[in-house]
C-alpha positions as CSV (number, residue, x, y, z in Angstrom):
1,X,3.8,-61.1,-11.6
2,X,2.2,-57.7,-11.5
3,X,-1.3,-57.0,-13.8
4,X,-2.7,-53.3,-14.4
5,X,-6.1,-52.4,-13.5
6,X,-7.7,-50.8,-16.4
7,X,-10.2,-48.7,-13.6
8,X,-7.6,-47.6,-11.2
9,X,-4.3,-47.9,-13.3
10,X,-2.5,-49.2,-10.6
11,X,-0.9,-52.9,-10.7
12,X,-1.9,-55.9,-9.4
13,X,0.5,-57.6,-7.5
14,X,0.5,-61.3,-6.6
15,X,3.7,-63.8,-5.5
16,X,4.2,-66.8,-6.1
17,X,6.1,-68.8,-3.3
18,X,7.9,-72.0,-3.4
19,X,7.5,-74.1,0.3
20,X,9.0,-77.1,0.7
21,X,6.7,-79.8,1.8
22,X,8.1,-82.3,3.6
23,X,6.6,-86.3,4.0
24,X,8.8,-87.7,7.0
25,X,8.7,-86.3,10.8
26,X,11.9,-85.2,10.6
27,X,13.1,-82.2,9.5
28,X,16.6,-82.9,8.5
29,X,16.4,-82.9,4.7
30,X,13.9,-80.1,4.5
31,X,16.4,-77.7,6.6
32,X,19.3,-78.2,4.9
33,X,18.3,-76.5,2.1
34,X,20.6,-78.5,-0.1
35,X,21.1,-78.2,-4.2
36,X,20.3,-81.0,-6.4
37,X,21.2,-79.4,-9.0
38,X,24.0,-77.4,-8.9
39,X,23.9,-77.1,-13.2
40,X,20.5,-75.5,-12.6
41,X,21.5,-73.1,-10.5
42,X,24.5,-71.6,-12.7
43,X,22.3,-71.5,-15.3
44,X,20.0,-69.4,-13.1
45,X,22.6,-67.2,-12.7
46,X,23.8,-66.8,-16.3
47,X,20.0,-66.5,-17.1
48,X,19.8,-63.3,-14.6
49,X,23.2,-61.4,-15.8
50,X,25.2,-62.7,-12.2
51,X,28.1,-64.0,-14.2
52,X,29.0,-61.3,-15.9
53,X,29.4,-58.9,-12.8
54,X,33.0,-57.2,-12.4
55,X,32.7,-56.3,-8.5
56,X,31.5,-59.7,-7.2
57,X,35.0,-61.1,-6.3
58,X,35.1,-61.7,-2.3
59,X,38.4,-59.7,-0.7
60,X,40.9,-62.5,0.0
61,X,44.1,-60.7,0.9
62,X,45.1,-57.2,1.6
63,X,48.9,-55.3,1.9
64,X,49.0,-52.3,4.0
65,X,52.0,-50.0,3.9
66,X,51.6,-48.3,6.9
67,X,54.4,-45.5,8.5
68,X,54.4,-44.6,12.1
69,X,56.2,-42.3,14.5
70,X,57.0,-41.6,17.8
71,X,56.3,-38.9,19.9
72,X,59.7,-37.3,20.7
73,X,59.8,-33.9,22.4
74,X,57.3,-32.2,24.9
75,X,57.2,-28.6,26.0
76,X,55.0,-27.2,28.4
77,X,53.9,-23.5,28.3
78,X,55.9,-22.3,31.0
79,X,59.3,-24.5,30.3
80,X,61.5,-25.3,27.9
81,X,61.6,-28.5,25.3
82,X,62.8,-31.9,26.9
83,X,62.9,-35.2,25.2
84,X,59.8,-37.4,26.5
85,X,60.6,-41.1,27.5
86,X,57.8,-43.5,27.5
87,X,58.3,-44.9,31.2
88,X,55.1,-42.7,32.3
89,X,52.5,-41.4,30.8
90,X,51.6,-38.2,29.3
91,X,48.8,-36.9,31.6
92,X,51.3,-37.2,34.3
93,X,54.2,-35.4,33.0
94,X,51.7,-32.6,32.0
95,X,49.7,-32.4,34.8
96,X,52.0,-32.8,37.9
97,X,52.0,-30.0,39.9
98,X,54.5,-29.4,42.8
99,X,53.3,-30.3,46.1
100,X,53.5,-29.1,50.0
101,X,54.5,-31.6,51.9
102,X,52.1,-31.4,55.2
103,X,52.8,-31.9,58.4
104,X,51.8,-35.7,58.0
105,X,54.7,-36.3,55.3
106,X,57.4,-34.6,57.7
107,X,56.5,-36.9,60.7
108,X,56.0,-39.9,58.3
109,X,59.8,-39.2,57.1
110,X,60.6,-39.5,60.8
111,X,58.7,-42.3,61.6
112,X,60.8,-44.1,58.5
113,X,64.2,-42.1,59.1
114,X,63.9,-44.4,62.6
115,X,62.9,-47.8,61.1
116,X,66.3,-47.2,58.8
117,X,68.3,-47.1,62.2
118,X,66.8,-49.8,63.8
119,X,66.9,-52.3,61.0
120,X,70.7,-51.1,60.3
121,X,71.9,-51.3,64.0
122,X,70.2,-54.9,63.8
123,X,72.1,-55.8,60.8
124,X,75.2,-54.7,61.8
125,X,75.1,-55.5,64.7
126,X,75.9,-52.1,66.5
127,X,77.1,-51.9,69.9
128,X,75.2,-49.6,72.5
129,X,72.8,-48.5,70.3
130,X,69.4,-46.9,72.1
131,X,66.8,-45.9,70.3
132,X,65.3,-43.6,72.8
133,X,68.5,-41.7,72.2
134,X,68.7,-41.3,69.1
135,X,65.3,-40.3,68.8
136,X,66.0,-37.9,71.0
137,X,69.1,-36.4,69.4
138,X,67.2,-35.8,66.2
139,X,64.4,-34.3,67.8
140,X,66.7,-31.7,69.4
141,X,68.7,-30.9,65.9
142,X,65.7,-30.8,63.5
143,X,62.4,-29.8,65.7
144,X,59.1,-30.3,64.4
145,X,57.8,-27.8,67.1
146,X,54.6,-27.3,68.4
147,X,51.9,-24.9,66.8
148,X,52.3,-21.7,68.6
149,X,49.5,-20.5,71.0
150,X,48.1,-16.8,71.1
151,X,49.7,-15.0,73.3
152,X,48.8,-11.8,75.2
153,X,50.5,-9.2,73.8
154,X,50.7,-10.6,70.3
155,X,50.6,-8.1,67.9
156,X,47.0,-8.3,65.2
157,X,49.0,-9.3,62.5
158,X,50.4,-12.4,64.3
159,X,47.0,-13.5,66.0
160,X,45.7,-13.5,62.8
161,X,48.0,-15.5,61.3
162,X,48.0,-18.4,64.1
163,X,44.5,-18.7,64.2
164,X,45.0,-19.9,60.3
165,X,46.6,-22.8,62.4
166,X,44.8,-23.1,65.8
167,X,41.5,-23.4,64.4
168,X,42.6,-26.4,62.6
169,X,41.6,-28.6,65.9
170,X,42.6,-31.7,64.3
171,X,46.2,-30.6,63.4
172,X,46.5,-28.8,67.2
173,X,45.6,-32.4,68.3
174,X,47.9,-34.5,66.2
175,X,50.9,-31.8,67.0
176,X,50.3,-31.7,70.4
177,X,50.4,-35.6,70.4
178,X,54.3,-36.2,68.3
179,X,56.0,-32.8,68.2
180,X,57.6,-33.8,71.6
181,X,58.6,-37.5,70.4
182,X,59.3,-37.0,66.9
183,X,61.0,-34.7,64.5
184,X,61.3,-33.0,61.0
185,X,62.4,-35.5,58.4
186,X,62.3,-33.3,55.5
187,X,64.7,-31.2,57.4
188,X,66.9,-34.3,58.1
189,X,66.6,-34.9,54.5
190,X,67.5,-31.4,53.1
191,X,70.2,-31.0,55.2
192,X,71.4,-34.3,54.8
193,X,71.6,-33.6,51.1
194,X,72.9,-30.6,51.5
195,X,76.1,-31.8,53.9
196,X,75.9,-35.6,54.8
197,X,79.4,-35.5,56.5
198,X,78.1,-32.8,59.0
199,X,74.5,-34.5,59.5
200,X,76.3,-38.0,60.1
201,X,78.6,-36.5,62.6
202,X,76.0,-34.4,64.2
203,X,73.3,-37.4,64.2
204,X,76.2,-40.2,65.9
205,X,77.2,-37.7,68.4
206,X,81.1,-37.9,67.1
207,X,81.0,-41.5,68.0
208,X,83.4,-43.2,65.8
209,X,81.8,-46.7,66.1
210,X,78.2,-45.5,65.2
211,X,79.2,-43.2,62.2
212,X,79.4,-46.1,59.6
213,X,76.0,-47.1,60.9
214,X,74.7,-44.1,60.7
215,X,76.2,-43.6,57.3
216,X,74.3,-46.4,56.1
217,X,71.2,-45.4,58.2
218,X,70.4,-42.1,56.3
219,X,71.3,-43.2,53.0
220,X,68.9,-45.5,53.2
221,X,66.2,-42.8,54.5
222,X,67.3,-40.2,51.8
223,X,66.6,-43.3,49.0
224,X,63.2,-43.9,50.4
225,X,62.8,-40.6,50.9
226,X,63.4,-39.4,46.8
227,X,61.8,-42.6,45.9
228,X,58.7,-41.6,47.8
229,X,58.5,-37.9,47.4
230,X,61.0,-37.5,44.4
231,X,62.1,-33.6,43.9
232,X,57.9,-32.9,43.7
233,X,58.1,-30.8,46.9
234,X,61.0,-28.7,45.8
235,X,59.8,-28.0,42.0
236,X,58.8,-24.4,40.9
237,X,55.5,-24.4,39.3
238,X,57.1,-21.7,36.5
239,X,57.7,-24.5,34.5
240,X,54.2,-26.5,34.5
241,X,52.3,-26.5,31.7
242,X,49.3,-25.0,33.7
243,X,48.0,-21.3,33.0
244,X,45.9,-19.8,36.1
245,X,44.5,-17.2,33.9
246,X,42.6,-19.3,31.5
247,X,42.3,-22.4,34.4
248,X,43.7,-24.5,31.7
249,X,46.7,-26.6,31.3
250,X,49.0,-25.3,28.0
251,X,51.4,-27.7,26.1
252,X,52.7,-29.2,22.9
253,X,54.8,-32.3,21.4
254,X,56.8,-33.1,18.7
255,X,56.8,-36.6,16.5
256,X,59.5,-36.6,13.5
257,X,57.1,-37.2,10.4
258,X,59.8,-39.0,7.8
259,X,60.4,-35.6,5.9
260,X,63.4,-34.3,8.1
261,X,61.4,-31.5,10.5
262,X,58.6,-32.2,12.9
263,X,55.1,-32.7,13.5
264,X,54.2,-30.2,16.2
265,X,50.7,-30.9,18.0
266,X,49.6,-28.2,20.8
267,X,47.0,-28.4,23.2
268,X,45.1,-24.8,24.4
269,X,42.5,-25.8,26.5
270,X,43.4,-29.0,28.3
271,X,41.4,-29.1,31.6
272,X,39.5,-32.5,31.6
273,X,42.0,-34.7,32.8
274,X,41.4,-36.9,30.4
275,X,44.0,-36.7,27.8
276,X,42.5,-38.1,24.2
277,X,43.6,-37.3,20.6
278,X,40.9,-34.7,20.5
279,X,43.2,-32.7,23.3
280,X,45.7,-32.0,20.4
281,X,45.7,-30.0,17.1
282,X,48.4,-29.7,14.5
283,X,50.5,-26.5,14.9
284,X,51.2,-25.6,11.1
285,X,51.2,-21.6,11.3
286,X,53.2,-20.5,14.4
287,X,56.5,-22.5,14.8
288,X,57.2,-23.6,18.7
289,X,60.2,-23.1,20.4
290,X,62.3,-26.3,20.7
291,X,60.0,-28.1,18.8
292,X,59.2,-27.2,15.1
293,X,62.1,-27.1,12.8
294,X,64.3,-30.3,12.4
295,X,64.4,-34.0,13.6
296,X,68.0,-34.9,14.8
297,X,68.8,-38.3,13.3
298,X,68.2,-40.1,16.5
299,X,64.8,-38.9,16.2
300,X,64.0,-39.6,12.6
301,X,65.0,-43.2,13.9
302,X,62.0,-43.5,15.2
303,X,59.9,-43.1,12.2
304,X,58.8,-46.5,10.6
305,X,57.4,-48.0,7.6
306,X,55.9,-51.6,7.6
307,X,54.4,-53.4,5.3
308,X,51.8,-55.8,6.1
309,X,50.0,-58.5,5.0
310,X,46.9,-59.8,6.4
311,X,43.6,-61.9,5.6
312,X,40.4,-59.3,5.8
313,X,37.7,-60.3,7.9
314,X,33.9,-59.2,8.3
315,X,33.4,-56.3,10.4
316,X,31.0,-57.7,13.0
317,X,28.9,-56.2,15.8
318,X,26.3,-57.0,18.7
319,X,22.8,-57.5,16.4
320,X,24.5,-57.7,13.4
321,X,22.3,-59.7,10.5
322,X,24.3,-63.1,9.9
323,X,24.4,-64.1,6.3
324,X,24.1,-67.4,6.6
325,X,21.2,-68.9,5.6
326,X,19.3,-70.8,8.4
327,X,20.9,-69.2,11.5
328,X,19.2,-66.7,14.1
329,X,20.4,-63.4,15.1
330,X,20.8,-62.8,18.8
331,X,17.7,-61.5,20.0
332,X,18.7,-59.3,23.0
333,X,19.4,-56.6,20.3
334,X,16.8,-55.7,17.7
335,X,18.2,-53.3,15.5
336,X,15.1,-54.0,13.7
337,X,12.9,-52.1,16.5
338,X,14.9,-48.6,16.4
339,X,12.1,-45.7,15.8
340,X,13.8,-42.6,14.5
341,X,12.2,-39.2,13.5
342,X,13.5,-37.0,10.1
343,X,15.7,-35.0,11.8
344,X,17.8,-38.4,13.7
345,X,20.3,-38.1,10.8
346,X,23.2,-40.3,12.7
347,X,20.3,-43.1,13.7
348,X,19.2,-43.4,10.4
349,X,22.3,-43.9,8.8
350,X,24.2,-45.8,11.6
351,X,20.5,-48.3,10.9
352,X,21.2,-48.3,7.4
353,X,24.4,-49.5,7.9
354,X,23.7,-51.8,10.4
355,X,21.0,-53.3,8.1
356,X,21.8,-53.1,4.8
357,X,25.5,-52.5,4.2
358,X,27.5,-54.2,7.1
359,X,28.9,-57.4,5.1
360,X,30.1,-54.7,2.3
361,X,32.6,-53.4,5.7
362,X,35.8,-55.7,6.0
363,X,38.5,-55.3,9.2
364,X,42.1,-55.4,8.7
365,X,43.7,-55.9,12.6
366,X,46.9,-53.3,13.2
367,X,48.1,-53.1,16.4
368,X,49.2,-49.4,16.9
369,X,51.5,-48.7,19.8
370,X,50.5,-45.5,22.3
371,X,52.3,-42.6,21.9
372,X,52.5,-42.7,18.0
373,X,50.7,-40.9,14.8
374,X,49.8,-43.2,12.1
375,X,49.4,-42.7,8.4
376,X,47.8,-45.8,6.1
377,X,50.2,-44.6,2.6
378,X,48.1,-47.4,0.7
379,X,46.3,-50.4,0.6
380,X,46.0,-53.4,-2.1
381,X,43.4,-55.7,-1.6
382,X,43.2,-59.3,-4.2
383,X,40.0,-60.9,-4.6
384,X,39.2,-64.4,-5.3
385,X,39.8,-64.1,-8.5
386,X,43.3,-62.7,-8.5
387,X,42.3,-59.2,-9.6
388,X,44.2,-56.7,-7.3
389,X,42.5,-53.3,-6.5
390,X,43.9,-50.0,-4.8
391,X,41.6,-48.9,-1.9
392,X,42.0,-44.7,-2.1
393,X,41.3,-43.2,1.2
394,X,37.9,-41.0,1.7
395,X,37.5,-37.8,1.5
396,X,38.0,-36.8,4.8
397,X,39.2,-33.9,5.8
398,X,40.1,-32.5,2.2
399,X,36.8,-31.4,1.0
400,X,33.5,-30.1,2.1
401,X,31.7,-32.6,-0.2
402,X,28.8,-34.2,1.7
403,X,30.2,-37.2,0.7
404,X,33.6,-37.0,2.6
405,X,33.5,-39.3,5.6
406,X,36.3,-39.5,8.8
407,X,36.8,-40.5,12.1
408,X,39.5,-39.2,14.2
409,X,40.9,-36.4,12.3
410,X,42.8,-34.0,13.7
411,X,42.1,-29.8,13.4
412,X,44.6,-27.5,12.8
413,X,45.2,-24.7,15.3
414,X,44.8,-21.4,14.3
415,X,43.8,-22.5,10.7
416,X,40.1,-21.4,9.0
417,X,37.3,-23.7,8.1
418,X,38.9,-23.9,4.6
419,X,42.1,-25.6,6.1
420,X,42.0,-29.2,5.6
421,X,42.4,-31.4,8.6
422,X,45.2,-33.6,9.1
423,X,43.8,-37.4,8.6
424,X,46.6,-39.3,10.8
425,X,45.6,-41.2,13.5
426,X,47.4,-40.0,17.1
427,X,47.2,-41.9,19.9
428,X,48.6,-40.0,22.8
429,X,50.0,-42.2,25.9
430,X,47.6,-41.6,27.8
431,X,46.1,-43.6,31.1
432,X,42.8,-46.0,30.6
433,X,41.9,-45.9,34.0
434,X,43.1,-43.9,36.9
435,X,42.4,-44.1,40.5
436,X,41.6,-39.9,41.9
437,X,41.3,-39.1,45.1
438,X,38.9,-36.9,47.0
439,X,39.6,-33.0,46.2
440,X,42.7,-31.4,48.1
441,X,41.6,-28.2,47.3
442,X,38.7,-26.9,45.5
443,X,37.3,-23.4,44.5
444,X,33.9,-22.7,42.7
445,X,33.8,-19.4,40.1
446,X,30.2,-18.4,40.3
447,X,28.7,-15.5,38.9
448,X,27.0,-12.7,40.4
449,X,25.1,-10.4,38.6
450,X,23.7,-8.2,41.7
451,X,27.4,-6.9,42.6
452,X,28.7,-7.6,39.1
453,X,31.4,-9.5,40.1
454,X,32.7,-13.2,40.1
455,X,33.1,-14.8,43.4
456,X,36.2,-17.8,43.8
457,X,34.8,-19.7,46.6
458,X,37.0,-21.5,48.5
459,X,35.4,-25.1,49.3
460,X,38.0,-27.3,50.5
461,X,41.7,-26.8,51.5
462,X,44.6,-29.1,52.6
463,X,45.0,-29.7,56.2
464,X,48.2,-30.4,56.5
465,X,47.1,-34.0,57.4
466,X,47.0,-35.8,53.9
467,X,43.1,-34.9,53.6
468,X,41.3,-31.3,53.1
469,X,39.2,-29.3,55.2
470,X,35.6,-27.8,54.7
471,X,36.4,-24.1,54.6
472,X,32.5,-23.3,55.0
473,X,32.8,-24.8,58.6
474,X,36.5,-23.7,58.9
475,X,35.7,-19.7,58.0
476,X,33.1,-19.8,60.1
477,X,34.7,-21.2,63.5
478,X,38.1,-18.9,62.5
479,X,36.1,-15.6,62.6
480,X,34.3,-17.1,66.0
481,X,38.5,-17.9,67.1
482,X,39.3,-14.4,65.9
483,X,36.5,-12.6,67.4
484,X,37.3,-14.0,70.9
485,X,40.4,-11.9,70.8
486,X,39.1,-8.7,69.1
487,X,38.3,-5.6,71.1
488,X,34.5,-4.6,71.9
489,X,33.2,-1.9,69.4
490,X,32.0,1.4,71.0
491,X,28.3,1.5,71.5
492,X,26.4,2.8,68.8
493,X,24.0,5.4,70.1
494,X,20.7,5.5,68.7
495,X,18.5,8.6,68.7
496,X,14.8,7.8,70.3
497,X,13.2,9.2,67.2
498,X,15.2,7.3,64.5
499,X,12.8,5.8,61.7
500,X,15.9,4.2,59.5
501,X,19.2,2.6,60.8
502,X,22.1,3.2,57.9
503,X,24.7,0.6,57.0
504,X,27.8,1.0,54.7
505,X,28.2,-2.7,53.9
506,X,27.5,-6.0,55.3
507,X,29.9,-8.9,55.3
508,X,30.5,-12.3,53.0
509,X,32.0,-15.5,54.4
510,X,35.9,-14.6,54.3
511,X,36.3,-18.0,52.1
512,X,34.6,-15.8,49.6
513,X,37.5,-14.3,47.0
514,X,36.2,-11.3,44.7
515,X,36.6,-11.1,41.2
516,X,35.7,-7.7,39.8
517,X,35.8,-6.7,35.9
518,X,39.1,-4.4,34.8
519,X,40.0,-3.0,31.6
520,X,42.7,-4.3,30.2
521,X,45.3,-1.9,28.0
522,X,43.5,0.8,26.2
523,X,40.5,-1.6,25.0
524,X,37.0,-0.4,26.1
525,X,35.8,-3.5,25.8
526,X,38.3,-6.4,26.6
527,X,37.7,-6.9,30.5
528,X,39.6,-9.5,32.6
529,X,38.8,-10.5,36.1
530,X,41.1,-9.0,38.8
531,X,41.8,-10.9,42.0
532,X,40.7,-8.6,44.9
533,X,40.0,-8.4,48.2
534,X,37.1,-8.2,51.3
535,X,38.1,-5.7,54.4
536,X,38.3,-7.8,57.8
537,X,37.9,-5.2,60.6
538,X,40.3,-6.2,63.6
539,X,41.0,-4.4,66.7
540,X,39.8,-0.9,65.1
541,X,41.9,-1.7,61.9
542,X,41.3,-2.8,58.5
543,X,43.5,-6.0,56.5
544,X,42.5,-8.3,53.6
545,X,41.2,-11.3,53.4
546,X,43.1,-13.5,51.5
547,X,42.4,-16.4,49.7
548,X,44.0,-19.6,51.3
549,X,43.9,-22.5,48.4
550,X,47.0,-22.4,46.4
551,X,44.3,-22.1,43.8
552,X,43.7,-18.5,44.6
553,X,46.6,-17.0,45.9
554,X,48.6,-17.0,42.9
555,X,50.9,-14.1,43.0
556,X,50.7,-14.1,47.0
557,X,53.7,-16.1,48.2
558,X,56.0,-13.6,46.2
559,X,58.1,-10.6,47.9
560,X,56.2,-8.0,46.7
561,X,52.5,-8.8,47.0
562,X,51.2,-5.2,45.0
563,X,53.2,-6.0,41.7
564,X,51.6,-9.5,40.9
565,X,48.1,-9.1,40.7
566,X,46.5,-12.4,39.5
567,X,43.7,-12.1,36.3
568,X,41.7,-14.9,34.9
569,X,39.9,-14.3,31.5
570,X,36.6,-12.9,31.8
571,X,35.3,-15.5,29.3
572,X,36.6,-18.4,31.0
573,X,33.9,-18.0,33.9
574,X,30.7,-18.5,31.8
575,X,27.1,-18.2,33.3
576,X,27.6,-21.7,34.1
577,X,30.1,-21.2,36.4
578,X,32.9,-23.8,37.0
579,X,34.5,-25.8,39.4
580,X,38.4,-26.6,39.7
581,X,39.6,-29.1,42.2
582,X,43.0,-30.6,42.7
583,X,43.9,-34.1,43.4
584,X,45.9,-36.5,44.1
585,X,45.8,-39.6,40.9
586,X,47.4,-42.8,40.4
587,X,47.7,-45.2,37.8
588,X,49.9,-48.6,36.4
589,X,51.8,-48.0,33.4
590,X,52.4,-50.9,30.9
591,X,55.7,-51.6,32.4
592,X,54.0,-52.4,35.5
593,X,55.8,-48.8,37.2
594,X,52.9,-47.4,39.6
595,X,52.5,-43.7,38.9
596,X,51.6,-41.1,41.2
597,X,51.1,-37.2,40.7
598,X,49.2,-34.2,41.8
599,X,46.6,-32.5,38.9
600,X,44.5,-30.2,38.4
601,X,41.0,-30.4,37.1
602,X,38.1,-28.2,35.6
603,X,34.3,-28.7,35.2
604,X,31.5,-27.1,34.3
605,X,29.7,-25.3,37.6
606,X,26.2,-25.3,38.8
607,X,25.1,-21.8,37.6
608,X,25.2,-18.5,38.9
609,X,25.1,-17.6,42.7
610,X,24.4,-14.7,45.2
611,X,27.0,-13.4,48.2
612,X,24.4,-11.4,48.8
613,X,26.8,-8.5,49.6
614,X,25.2,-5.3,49.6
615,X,25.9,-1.7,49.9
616,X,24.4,2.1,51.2
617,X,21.4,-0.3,53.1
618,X,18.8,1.3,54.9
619,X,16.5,-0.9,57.3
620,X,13.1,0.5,59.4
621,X,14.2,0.6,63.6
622,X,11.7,-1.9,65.1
């Protein structure tokens, strides 16, 4: 009861607390808290108003009409629509890039190509069958060869180019050691695909008695060999979704929504490797080739509606407050202990929550399958007392009322801050966890504000060996190669009374790819980044220095080398700088398939950097 103090005005408060007292040494009766009077106790609550509360009826049973669909069609942003099949998942259909396959892969095909004949001569039985010569004959039709050496009279051009090779001392070694036991078995295998009649008769020598053997031989090797390396190494990377101007990978999908046409949801700036429903927005403005428009009925199959019917159950968490009477909340989390200033909005409330209104939160389990967009149509819940209530959905995504509330709402692309978001939950089939392997190839964008350029710098390239190379060590011991063979410059006479020596320009490490800022159009002030290119001064002439990660030299490996220059966006190399690396990655599917692919990744970089390339420099003669 509370009393006013006639001085001060301000109440008096005092309690009054009931304690049980108990007489024996046990506690038994005294912790049960138990009712002796359960008359007395609805009276209590008819006394204080409980029994004539509307909203006190606990939720017993719920009915959830839920419709689903699956994702249908992809598209990536260089190739056409296909129909997507669930055997692998997204990440690697989008990411996979076409590969090289190294010198390691060719002699690894070899190495197989021969296991196939031995264990088919041993199966069959094959009369006369050597495996020295057959080895033999194969390395005579489809030569590895060696790696060439510099020769004497080798034009600049060519020296140049084999030193790319010969300074690779671990390739020279591993060449040197099989080129002159073993052969080329991606050769074999695209000329065995090619014409197998001609390569069986060619392999067997025209012996009649070894042909079926050998039939049987490289069928087996060319299974294997797709199987291993599928058509990967033979793809064109004009139809991969990624965009080397914006260092980003480009795509959209298409899910039937129930209505006849499509749900189309495009990803822009995919770079993370990490495909999650955020990747995604809903393409409502600009249709898609292939994709928006109509389902065909096959596809409009694959939208379903359920309805289901469940028990609801306490949402509960780690340090949640147990509403039992009598029993202890785990004290390795003390939700009780969390200090939060005014401005820790999202701590207060997720306290609040946590302390106040977490038995008010029921969960209803739905198992959603990957690869789908959901859409709750309505839910009925029926309390203990029979009444039935329709649960409306929050405003989420409809409103700009501080009040709306969502989770996992997707954006619409292209759309303005007044276009409401679409509230469907997509869960793309993506990988949980997926084994990467070190960096291939890797290239850091810096920025450098002294020369007013970007700078690609080459970090690590393949090595033809299944691993990479460290291309600071590798530029430096190739210009050391390359300077072994270049001519001695003529003496620069110095006068006696010289006070300044004059340079035109110094030198960068040649794994160090300018990026300088072009116009683009008629704009003033749109600017892109052109790929361009450091002088290398070789036997009294002048050449580029071009990039050697497939990274960087896109637009190189064309005909004409001058009509494809390569740009990348002048805002996607921030201050920051970033990093792009390209891996090998492999994963387990849910059907237990094992998944392999080569991707491409982006971070953020390390912040700006210095080449400390320099122009026009004078310097005092000691």
């Amino acid at each position: 009861m509370a009393r006013v103090n006639n001085f001060s005005c301000e109440p008096f408060r005092s309690w009054n607390r009931l304690e049980p007292r108990p007489r024996t040494a046990e506690f038994d009766k005294v912790l049960e808290c138990g009712v002796h009077d359960a008359l007395w106790m609805l009276t209590r609550q008819w006394q204080f108003g409980e029994l004539k509360g509307d909203d006190t009826g606990s939720a017993i049973f719920a009915k959830i009409l839920m419709q689903s669909t699956s994702l249908s069609r992809f598209k990536t942003v260089n190739g056409t629509a296909q129909s997507y099949f669930d055997d692998q998942p997204l990440e690697a259909t989008i990411e996979d890039m076409p590969v090289q396959l190294n010198y390691k892969d060719r002699l690894e095909a070899a190495y197989f190509c021969m296991n196939c004949l031995d264990r088919t001569a041993k199966k069959l039985n094959v009369p006369q069958y050597d495996r020295k010569t057959y080895r033999a004959r194969l390395h005579q039709l489809y030569a590895i060869g060696d790696i060439p050496a510099v020769e004497a009279g080798d034009p600049r051009d060519e020296i140049l180019s084999k030193a790319e090779l010969l300074t690779n001392s671990t390739l020279v070694m591993v060449a040197g050691a099989s080129a002159r036991l073993y052969f080329d078995g991606l050769t074999l295998y695209q000329q065995f695909t090619i014409s197998n009649n001609n390569v069986i008769s060619a392999v067997s020598n025209g012996n009649a008695q070894h042909q079926e053997f050998v039939k049987q031989a490289l069928e087996m090797f060319a299974d294997w060999f797709k199987k291993t390396h599928g058509t990967k190494f033979s793809a064109s990377a004009n139809a991969t979704a990624w965009m080397p101007q914006q260092l980003e990978y480009q795509f959209a999908c298409a899910l039937p929504n129930g209505k006849a046409d499509n749900t189309v949801l495009t990803a822009t700036e995919y770079s993370s490797g990490d495909l999650e429903w955020y990747s995604l927005d809903v393409q409502k403005n600009t249709p898609v080739e292939g994709l928006s428009g109509a389902a065909t009925p096959e596809e409009q199959q694959l939208v379903k509606t359920e309805l289901l019917s469940v028990i609801p159950r306490e949402a509960k968490f780690a340090g949640a407050p147990n509403s039992r009477w009598w029993q202890f909340e785990d004290s390795r989390i003390d939700l009780g202990n969390i200090s939060a200033d005014t401005t820790d909005i999202s701590k207060m409330i997720f306290t609040e929550y946590a302390l106040l209104y977490n038995t008010d939160w029921l969960i209803v389990p739905y198992e959603v399958k990957s690869g789908t967009i959901s859409e709750i149509r309505g839910i009925v819940v029926t309390d203990v007392f029979g009444e039935q209530s329709f649960v409306a959905p929050a405003l989420q995504g409809e409103t700009d009322n501080w009040r709306s509330w969502g989770m996992f709402n997707l954006s619409v692309a292209g759309g303005n801050s007044e276009e409401p978001a679409d509230t469907r939950l997509f869960i793309p089939p993506a990988t949980i966890k997926t084994l990467e392997s070190d960096p291939i190839e890797e290239v850091h964008f810096v920025r450098d504000e002294m020369t007013n350029s970007v700078w690609g710098i080459e970090v690590k390239m393949d090595d033809h060996l299944g691993s990479s190379l460290d291309l600071h060590t590798f530029a430096k011991n190739y210009q050391e190669y390359v300077a072994a063979f270049d001519e001695q410059p003529p003496a620069v006479t110095q006068l006696p009374d010289a006070m300044y020596r004059y340079t035109l320009a110094n030198a960068v490490p040649n794994n160090w790819i300018p990026f300088i800022p072009v116009h683009t159009g008629d704009s003033n002030r749109a600017v892109k980044l052109q790929r361009a290119a450091m002088p290398r001064l070789f036997k009294q002439n002048y050449s580029h220095v071009r990039p050697r990660t497939r990274l960087l030299r896109e637009g190189l490996d064309t005909q004409n080398v001058q009509q494809t220059p390569y740009y990348i966006h002048e805002e996607e190399v921030p201050r920051a700088g970033v990093h792009v690396c390209s891996t090998y990655q492999r994963t387990r599917w849910y059907n237990g398939k094992i998944i392999n692919w080569y991707g491409i990744t982006k971070k953020t970089g390390r912040g700006e950097g210095a080449s400390g390339l320099q122009y026009d420099k004078t310097a005092a003669v000691k």
